[in-house]
Backbone atoms as SQL, in Angstrom:
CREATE TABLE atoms (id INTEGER PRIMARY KEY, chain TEXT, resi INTEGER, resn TEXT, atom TEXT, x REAL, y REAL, z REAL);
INSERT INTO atoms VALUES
  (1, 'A', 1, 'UNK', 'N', 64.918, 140.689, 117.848),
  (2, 'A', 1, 'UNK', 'CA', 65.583, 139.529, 118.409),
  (3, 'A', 1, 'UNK', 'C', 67.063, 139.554, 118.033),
  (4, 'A', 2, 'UNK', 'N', 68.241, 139.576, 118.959),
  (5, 'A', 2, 'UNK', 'CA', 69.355, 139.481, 118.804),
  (6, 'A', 2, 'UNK', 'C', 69.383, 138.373, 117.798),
  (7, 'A', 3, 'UNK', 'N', 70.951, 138.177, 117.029),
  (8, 'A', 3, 'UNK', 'CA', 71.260, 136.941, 116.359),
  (9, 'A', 3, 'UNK', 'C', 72.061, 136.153, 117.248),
  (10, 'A', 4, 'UNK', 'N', 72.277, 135.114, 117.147),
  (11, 'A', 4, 'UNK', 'CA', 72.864, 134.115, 117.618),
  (12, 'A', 4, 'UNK', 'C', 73.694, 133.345, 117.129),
  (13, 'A', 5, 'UNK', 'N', 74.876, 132.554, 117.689),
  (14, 'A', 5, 'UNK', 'CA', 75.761, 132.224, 116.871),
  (15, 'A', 5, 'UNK', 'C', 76.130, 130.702, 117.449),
  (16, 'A', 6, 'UNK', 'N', 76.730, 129.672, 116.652),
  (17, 'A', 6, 'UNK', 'CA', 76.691, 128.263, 117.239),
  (18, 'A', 6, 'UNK', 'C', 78.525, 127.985, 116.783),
  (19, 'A', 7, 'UNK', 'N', 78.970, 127.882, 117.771),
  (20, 'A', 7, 'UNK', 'CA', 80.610, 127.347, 117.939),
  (21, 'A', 7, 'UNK', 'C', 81.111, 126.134, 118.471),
  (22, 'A', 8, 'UNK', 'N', 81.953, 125.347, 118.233),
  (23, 'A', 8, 'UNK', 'CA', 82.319, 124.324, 119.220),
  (24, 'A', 8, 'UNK', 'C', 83.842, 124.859, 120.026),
  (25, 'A', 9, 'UNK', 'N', 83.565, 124.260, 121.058),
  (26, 'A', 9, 'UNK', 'CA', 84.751, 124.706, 122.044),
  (27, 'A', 9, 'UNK', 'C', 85.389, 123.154, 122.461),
  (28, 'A', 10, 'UNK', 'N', 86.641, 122.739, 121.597),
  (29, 'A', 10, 'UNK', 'CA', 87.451, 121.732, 122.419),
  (30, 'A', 10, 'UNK', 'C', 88.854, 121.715, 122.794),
  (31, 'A', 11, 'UNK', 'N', 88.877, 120.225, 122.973),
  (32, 'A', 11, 'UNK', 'CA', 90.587, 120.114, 124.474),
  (33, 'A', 11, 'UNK', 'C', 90.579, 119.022, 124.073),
  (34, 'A', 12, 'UNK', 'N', 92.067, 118.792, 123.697),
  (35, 'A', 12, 'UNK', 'CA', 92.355, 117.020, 123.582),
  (36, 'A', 12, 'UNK', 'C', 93.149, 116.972, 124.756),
  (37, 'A', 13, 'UNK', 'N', 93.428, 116.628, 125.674),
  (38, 'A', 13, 'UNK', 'CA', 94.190, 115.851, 126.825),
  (39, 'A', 13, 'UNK', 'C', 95.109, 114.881, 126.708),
  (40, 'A', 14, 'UNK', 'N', 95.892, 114.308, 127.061),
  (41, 'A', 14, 'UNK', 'CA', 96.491, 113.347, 127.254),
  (42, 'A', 14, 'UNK', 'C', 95.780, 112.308, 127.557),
  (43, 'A', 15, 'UNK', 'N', 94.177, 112.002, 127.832),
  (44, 'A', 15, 'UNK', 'CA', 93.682, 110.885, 127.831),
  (45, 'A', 15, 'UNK', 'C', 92.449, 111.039, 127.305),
  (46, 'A', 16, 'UNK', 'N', 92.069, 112.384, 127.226),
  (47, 'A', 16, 'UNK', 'CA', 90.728, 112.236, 126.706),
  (48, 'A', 16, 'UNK', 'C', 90.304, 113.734, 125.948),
  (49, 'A', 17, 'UNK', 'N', 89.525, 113.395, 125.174),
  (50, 'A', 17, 'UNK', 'CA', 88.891, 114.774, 123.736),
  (51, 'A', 17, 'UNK', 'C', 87.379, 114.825, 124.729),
  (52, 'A', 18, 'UNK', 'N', 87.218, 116.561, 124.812),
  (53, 'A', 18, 'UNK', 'CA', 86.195, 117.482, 124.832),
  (54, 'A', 18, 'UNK', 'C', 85.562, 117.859, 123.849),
  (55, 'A', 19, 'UNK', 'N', 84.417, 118.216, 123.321),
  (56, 'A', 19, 'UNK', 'CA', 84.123, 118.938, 122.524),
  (57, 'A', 19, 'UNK', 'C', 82.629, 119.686, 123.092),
  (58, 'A', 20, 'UNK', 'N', 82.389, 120.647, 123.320),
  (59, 'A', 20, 'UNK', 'CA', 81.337, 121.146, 123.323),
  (60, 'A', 20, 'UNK', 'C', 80.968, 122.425, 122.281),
  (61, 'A', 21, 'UNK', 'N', 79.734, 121.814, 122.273),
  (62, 'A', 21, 'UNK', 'CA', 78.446, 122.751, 121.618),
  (63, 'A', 21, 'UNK', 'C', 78.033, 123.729, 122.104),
  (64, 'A', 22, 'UNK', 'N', 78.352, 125.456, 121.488),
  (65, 'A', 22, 'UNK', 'CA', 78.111, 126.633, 122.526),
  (66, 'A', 22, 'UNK', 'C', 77.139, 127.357, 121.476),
  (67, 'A', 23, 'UNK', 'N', 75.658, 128.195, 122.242),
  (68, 'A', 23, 'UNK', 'CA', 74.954, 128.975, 121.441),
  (69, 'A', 23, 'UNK', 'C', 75.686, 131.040, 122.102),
  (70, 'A', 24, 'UNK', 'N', 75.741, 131.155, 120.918),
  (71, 'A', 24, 'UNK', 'CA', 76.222, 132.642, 121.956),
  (72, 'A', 24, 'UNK', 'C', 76.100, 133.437, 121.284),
  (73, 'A', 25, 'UNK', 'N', 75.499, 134.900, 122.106),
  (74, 'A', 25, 'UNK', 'CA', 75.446, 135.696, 120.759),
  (75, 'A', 25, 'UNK', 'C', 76.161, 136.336, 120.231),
  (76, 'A', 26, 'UNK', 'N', 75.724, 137.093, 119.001),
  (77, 'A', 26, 'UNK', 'CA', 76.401, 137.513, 117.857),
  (78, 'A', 26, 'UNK', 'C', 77.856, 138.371, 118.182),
  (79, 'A', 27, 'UNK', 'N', 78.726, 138.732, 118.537),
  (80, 'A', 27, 'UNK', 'CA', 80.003, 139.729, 118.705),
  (81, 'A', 27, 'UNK', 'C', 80.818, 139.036, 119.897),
  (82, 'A', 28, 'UNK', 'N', 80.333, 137.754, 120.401),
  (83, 'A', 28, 'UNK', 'CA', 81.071, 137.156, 121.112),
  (84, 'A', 28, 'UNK', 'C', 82.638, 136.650, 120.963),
  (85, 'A', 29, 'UNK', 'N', 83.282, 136.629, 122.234),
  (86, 'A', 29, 'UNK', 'CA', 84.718, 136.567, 122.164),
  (87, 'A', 29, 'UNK', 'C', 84.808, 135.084, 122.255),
  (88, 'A', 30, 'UNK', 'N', 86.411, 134.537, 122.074),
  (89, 'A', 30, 'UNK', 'CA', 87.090, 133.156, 122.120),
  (90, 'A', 30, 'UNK', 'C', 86.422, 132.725, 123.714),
  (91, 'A', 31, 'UNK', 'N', 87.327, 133.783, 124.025),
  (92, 'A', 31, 'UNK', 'CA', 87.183, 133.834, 125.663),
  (93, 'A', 31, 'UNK', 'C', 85.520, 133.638, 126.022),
  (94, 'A', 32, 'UNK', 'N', 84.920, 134.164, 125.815),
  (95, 'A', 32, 'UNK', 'CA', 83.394, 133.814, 125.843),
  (96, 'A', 32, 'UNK', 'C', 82.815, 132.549, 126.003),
  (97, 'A', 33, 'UNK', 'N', 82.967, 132.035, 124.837),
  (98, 'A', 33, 'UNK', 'CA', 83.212, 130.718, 124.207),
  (99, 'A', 33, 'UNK', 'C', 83.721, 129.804, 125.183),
  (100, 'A', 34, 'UNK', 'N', 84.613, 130.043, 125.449),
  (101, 'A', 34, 'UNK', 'CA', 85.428, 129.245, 126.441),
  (102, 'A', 34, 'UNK', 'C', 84.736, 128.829, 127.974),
  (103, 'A', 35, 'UNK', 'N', 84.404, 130.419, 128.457),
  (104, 'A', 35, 'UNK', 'CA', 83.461, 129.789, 129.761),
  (105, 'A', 35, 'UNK', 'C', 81.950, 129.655, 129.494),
  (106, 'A', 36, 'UNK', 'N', 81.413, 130.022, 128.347),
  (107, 'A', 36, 'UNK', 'CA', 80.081, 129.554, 128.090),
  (108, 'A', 36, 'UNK', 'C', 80.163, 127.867, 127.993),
  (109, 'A', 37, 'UNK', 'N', 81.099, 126.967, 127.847),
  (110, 'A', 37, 'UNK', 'CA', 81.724, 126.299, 127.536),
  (111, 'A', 37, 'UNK', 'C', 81.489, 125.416, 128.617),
  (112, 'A', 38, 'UNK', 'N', 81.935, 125.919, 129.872),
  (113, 'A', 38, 'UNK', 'CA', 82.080, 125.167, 130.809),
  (114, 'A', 38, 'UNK', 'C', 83.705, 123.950, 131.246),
  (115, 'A', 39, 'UNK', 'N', 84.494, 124.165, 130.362),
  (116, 'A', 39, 'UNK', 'CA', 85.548, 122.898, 130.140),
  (117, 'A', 39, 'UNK', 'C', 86.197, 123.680, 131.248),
  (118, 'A', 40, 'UNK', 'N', 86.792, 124.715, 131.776),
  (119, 'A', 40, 'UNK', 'CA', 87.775, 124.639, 132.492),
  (120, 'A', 40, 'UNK', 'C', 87.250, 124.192, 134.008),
  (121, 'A', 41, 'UNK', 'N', 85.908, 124.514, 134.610),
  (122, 'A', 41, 'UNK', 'CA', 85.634, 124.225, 135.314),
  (123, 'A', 41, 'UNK', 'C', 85.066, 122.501, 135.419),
  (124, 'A', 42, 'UNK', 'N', 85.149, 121.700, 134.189),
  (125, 'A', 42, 'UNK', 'CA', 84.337, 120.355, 133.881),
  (126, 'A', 42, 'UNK', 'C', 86.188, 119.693, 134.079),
  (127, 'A', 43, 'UNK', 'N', 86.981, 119.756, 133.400),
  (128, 'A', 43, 'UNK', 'CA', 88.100, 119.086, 132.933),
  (129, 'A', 43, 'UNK', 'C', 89.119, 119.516, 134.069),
  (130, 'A', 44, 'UNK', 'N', 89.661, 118.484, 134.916),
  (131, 'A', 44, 'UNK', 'CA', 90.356, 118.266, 135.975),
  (132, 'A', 44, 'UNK', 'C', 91.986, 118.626, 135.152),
  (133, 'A', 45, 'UNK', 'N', 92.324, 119.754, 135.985),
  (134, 'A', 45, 'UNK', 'CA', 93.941, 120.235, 135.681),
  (135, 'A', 45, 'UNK', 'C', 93.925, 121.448, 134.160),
  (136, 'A', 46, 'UNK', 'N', 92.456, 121.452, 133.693),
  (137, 'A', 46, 'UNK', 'CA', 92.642, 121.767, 132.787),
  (138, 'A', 46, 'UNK', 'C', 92.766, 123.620, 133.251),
  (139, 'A', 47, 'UNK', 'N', 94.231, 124.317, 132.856),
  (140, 'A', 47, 'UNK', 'CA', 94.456, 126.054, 132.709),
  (141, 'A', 47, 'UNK', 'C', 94.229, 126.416, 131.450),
  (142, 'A', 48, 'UNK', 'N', 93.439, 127.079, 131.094),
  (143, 'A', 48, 'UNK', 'CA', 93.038, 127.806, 129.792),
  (144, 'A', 48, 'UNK', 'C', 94.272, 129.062, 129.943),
  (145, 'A', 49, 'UNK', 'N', 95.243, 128.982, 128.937),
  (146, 'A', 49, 'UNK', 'CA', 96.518, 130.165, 128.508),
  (147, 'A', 49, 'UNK', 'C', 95.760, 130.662, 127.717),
  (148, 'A', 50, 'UNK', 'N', 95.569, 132.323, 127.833),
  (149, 'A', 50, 'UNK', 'CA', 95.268, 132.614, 126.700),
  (150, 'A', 50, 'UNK', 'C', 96.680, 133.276, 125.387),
  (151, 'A', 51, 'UNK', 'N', 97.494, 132.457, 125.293),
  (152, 'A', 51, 'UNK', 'CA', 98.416, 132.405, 124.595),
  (153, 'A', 51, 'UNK', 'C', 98.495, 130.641, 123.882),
  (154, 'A', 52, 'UNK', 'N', 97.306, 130.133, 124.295),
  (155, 'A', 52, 'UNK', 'CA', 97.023, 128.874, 123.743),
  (156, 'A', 52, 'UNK', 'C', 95.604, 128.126, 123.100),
  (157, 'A', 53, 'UNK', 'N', 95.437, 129.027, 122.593),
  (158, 'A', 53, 'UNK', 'CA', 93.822, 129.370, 121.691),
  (159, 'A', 53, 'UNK', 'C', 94.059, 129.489, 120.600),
  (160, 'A', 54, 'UNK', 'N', 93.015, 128.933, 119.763),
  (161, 'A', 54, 'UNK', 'CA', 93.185, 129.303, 118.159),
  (162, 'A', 54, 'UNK', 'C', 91.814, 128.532, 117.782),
  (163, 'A', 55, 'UNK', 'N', 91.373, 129.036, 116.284),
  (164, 'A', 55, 'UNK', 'CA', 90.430, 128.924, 115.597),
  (165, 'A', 55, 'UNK', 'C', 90.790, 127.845, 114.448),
  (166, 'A', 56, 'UNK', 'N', 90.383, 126.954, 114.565),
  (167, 'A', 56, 'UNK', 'CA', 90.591, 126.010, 113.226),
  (168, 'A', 56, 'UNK', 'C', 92.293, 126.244, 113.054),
  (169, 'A', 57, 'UNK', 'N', 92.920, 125.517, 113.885),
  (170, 'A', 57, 'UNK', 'CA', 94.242, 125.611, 114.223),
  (171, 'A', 57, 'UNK', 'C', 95.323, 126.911, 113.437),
  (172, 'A', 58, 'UNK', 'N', 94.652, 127.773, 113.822),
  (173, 'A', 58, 'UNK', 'CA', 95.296, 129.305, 113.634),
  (174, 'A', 58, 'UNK', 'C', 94.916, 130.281, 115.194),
  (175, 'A', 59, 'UNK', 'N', 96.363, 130.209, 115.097),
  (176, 'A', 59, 'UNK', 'CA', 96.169, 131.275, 116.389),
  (177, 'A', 59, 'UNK', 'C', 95.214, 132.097, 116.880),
  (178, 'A', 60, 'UNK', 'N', 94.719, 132.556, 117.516),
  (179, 'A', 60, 'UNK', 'CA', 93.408, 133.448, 118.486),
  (180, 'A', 60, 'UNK', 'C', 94.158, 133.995, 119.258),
  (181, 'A', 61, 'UNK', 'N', 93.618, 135.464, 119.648),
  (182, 'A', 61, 'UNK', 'CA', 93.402, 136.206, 120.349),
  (183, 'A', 61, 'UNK', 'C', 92.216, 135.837, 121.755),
  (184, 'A', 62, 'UNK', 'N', 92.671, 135.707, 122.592),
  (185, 'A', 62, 'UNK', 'CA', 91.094, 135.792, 123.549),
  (186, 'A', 62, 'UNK', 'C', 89.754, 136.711, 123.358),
  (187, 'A', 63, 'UNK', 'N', 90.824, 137.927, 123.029),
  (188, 'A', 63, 'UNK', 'CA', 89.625, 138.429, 122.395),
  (189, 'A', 63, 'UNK', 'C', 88.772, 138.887, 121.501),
  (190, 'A', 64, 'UNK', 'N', 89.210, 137.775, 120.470),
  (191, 'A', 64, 'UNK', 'CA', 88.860, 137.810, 119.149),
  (192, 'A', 64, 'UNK', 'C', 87.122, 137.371, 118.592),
  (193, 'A', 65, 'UNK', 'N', 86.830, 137.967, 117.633),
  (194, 'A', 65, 'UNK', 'CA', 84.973, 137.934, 117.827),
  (195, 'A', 65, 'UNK', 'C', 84.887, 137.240, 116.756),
  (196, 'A', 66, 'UNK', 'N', 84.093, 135.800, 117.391),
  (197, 'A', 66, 'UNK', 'CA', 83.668, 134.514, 116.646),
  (198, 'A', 66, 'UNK', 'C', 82.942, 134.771, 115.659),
  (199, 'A', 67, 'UNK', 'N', 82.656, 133.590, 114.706),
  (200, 'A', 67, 'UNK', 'CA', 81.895, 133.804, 113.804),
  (201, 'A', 67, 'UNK', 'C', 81.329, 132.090, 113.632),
  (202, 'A', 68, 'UNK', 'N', 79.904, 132.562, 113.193),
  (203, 'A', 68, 'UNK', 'CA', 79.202, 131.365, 112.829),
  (204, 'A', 68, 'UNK', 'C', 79.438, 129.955, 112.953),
  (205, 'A', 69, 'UNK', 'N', 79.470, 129.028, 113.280),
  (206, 'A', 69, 'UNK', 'CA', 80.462, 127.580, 113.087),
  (207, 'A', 69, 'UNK', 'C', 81.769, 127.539, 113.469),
  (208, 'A', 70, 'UNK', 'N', 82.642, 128.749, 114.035),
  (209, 'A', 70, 'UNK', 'CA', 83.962, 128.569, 114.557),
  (210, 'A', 70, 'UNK', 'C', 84.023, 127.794, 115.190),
  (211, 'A', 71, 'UNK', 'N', 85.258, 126.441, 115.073),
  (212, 'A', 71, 'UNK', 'CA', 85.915, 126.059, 116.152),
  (213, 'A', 71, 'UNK', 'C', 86.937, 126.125, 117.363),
  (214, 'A', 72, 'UNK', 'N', 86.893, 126.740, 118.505),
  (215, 'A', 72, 'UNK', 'CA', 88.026, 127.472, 119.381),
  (216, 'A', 72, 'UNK', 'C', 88.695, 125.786, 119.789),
  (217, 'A', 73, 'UNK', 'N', 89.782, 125.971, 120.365),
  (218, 'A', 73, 'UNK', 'CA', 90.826, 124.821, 120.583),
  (219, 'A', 73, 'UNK', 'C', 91.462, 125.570, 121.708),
  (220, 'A', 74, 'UNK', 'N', 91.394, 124.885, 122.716),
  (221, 'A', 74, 'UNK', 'CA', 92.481, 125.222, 124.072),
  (222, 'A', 74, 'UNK', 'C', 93.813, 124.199, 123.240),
  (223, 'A', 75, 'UNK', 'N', 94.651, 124.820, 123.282),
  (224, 'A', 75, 'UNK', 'CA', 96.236, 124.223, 123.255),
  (225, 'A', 75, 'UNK', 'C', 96.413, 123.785, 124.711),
  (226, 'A', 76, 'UNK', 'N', 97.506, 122.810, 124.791),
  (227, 'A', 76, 'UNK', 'CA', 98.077, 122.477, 126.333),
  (228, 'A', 76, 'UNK', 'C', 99.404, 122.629, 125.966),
  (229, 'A', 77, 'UNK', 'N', 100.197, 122.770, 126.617),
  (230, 'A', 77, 'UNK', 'CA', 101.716, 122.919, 126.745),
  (231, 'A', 77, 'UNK', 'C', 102.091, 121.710, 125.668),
  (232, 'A', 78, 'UNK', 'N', 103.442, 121.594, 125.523),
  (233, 'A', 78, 'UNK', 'CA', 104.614, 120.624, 124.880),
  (234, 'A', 78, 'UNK', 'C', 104.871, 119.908, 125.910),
  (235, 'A', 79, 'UNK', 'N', 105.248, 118.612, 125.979),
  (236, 'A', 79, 'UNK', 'CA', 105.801, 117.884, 127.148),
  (237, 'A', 79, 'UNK', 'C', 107.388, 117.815, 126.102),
  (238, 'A', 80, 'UNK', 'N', 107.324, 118.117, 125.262),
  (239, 'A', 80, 'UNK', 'CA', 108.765, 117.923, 125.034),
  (240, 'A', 80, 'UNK', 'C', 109.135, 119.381, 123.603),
  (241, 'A', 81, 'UNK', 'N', 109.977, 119.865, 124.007),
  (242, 'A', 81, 'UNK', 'CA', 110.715, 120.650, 122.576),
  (243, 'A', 81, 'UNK', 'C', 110.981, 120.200, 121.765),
  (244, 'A', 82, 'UNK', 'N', 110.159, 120.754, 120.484),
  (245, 'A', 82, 'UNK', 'CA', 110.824, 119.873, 119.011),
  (246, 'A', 82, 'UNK', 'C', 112.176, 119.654, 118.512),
  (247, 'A', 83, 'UNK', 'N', 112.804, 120.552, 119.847),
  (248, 'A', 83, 'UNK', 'CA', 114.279, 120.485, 118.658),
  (249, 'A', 83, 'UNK', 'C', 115.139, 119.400, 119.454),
  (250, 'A', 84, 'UNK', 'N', 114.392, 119.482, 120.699),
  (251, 'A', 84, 'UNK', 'CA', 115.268, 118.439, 121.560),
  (252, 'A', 84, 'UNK', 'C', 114.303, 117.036, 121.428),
  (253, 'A', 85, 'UNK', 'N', 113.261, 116.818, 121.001),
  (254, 'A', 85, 'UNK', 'CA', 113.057, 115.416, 120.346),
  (255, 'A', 85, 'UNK', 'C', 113.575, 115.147, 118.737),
  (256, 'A', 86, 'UNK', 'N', 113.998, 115.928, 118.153),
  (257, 'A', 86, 'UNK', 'CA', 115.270, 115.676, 117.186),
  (258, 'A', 86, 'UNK', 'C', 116.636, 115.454, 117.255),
  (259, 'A', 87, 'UNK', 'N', 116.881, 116.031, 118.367),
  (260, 'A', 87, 'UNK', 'CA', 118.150, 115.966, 118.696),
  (261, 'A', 87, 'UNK', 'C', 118.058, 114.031, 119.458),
  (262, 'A', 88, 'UNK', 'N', 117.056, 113.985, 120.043),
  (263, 'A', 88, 'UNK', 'CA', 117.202, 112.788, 120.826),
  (264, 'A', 88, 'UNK', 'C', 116.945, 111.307, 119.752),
  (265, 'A', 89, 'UNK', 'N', 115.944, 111.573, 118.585),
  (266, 'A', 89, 'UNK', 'CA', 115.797, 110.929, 117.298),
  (267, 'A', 89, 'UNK', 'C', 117.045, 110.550, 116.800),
  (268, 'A', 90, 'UNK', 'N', 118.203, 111.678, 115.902),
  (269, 'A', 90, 'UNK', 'CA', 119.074, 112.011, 115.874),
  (270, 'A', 90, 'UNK', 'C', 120.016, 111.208, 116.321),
  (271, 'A', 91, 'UNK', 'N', 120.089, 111.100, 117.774),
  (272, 'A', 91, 'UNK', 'CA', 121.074, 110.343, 118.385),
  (273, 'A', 91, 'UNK', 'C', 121.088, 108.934, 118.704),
  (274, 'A', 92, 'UNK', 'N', 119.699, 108.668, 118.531),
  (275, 'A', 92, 'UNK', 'CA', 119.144, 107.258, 118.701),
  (276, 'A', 92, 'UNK', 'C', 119.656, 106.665, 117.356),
  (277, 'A', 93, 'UNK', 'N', 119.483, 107.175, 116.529),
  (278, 'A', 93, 'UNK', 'CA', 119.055, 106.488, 115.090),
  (279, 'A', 93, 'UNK', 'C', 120.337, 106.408, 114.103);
């Protein structure tokens, strides 16, 4: 019997948190994870970057091979640059 492995796959949104529960087996990728997952096709607007993934908020590879209890995280873009909401802080204040 293959082993099996249990991950959560989430997305915080601008209005609303995902989290799903994925069984997958053992040498599985982020990327895996992700459409075993179901969120990009469930979550309206949602583009999975794979330059916006990470494990327990440390960067990922897509095709990086999970382990036991990992949590994967879709990132979404910045609506604003940190240096230009300092700069705008900054000028306010």
């Amino acid at each position: 019997m293959a082993e099996s492995l249990h991950v959560e796959v989430v997305y915080a949104g601008p209005s609303q948190q995902v989290v799903r529960r994925v069984s997958l087996p053992a040498g599985s990728t982020v990327m895996q994870a992700i459409e075993a997952s179901g969120l990009a096709r469930d979550v309206p607007g949602l583009v999975v970057d794979p330059a916006r993934l990470g494990i327990f908020s440390r960067k990922a590879a897509p095709d990086q091979v999970l382990g036991e209890g990992d949590r994967v995280e879709i990132y979404r873009p910045l609506t604003l640059d940190p240096k230009e909401a300092r700069r705008r802080r900054a000028h306010e204040g």
